[in-house]
N, C-alpha and C positions, 0 to 999 in steps of 0.2 A: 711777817705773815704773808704767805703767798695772797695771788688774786682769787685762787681759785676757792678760799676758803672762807671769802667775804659773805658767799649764800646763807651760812649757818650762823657767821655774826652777828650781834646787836651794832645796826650802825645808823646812819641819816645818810641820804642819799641827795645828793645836789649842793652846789658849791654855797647857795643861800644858808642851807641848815646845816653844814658841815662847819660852816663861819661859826655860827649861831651854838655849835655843840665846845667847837675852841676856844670861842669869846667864853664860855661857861665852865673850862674845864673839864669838860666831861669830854672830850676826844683822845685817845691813846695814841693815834695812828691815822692819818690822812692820806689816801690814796687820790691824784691828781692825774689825768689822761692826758696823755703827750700831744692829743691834736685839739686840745679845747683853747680857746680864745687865750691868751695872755691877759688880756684886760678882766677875766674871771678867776683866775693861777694864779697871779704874782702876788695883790694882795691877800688870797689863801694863805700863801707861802709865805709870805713877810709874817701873818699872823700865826703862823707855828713855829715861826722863829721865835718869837715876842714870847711864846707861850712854851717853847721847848719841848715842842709836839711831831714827834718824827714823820717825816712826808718818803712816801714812795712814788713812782711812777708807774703808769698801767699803759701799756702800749695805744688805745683806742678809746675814746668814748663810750663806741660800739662792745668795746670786749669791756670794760667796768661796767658797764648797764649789766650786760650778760650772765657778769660775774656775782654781779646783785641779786639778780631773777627776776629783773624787767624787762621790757621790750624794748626801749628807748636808752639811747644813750647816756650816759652820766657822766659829766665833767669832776666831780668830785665827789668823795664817799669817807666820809668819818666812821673810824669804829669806834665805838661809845664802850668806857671803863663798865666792866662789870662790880 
């Protein structure tokens, strides 16, 4: 799924509730921004291993925020199974 098509998805926005969507199973797809903290990333990312949940990267914070259609940055963005 491109970044650009995250606007029109069902998703959770921020690494708290993207966790919270994978810990549940309800996440298809987690997009992680290459400039956010590590100590917020990795364990995202161990947790969609665990769960066999494919992880992307989005250039920015700034451009996933963007890509979401909020103002503010986003470290991470689950899209939620329909």
């Amino acid at each position: 799924m491109p970044i650009g098509t995250l606007k029109d998805a069902k998703k959770v926005v921020g690494a708290k509730q993207a966790a919270k969507a994978v810990e549940k199973g309800q996440a298809c797809l987690v997009f992680l921004a290459e400039d956010a903290d590590n100590r917020v990333t990795v364990p995202l990312r161990e947790a969609c291993a665990r769960a066999g949940v494919k992880v992307e990267t989005a250039p920015s914070m700034g451009e996933l925020g963007k890509a979401c259609g909020i103002e503010v940055g986003a470290a991470a963005v689950a899209v939620i199974k329909v």
